[in-house]
C-alpha positions in Angstrom: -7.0 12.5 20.7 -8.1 8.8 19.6 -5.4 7.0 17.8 -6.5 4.5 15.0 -3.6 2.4 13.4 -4.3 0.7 9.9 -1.9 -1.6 9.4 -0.7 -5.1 8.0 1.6 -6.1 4.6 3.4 -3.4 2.9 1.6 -3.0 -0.3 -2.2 -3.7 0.6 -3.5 -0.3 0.8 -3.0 1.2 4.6 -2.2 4.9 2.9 -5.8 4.6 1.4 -7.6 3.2 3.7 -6.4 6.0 5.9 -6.9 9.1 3.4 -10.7 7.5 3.1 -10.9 7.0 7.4 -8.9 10.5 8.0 -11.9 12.4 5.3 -14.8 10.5 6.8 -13.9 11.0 10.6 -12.3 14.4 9.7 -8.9 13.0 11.3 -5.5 14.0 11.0 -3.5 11.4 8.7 -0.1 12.2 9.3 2.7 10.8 7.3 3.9 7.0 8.4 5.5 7.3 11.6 8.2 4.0 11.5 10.1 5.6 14.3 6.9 5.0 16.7 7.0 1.4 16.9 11.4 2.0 17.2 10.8 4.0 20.3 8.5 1.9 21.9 10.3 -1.2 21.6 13.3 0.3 22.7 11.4 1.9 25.7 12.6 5.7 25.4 11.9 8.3 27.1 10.4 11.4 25.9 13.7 13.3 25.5 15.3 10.5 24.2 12.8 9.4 21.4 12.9 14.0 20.8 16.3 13.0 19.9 15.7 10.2 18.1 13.2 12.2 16.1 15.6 14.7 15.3 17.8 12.1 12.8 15.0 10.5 11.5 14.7 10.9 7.9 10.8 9.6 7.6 9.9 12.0 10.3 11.5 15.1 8.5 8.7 14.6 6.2 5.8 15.7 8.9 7.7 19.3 8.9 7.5 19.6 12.4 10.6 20.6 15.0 10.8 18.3 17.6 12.7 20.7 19.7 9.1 22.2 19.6 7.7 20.3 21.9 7.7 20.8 25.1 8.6 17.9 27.7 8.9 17.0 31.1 10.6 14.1 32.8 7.3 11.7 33.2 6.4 12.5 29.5 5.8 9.3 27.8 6.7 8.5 23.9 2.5 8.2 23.5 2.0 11.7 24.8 4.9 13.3 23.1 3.5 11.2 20.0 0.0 12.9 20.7 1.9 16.3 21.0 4.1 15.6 17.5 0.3 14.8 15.9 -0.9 17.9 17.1 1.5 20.2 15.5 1.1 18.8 12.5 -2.2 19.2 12.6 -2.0 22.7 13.2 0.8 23.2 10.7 -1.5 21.6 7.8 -5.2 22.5 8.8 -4.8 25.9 10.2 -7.6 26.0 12.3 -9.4 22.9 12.5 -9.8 20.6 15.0 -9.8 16.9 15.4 -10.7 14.0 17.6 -8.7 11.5 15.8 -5.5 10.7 14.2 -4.9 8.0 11.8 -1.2 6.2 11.5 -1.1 4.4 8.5 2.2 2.4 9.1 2.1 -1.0 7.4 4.7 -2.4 9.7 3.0 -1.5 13.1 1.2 -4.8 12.9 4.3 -6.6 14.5 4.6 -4.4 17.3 0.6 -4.2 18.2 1.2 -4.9 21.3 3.5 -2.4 22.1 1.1 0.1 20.7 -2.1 -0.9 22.2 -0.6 -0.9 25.9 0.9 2.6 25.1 -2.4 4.3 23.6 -4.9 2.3 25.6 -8.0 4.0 23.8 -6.2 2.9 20.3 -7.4 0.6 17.7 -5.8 -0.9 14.9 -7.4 -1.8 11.6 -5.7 -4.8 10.4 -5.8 -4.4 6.2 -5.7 -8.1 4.4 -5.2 -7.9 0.5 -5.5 -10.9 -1.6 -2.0 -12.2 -1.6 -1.7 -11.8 -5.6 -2.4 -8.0 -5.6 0.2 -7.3 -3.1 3.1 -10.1 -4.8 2.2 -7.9 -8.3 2.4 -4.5 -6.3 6.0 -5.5 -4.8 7.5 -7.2 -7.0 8.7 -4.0 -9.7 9.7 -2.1 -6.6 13.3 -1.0 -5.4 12.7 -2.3 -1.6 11.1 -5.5 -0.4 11.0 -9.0 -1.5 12.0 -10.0 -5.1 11.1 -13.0 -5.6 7.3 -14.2 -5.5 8.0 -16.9 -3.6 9.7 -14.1 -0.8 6.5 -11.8 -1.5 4.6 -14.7 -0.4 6.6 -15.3 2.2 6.5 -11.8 3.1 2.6 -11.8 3.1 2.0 -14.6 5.1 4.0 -13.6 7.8 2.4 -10.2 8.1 -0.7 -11.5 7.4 -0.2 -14.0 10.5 1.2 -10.7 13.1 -2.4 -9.3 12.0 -4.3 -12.4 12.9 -2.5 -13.0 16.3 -3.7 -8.9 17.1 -6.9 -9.9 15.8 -7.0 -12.8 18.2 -5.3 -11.1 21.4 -7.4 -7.9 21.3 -11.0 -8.8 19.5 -12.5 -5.6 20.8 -9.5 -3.4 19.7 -8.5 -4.7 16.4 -10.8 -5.2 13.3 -10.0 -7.3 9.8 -10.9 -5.2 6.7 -10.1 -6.8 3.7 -8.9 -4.4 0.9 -11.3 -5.7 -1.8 -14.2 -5.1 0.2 -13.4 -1.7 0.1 
């Protein structure tokens, strides 16, 4: 299955932009998956990051056991990723099947890296929202930056992980801005 990653600032529309992708390519758009860019930066190992899985209140919500899937020793986090994908795959669309998966983690953009080397026929979609739509979108919520000078801050330096992806791997990341949408 081909990974695609949308990602960039909090707030600029990466859920969207996925539902839209994950109709139109007829992928699976699992829920945000924060504890993939965790494992790989830590380096685990598949029975480690099963573990891992296992406490992870984001991952609860994809509704799928981890102790489900089967390992082996040489398993890699990507291919137990691509196994977790699967199931929930199965578990949501019965019996269709899919090419593609969409992760729609905002935060993945400082940890492309990371990502492309472990899914080498990824690509990530690097969202860019006008800086004002994503300060007014933040700003009334419970988590993240308080303050619009923060927010701002808080843009720009997501804004400039996405550019640096952009500029490391032209042929596997692409800009979309949001209002272009």
């Amino acid at each position: 299955m081909t990974p695609l990653f949308v990602a960039g600032c909090g707030r600029s529309g990466t859920t969207m932009l996925a539902d839209i992708l994950g109709r139109r390519l007829r992928a699976v758009v699992p829920p945000e998956a924060q504890f993939l860019a965790a494992a790989l930066t830590a380096d685990l190992d598949a029975a480690s990051f099963l573990r891992l899985l296992s406490s992870d209140r984001r991952f609860a919500l994809w509704g799928v056991d981890p102790s489900s899937i089967l390992t082996s020793h040489d398993d890699s986090v990507s291919s137990v990723m691509e196994r977790l994908v699967l199931a929930y795959a199965r578990r949501e669309a019965e019996c269709e099947t899919f090419n593609r998966w969409i992760d729609h983690t905002p935060s993945n953009i400082h940890h492309f890296s990371k990502i492309l080397d472990a899914f080498p026929n990824g690509k990530i979609i690097h969202l860019v929202r006008d800086p004002r739509a994503v300060v007014a979108s933040v700003l009334p919520l419970d988590w993240g930056p308080s303050h619009p000078k923060a927010a701002a801050r808080w843009w720009m330096q997501r804004t400039a992980a996405g550019l640096a992806a952009e500029s490391m791997y032209p042929t596997r990341v692409v800009r979309v801005r949001y209002e272009d949408l």
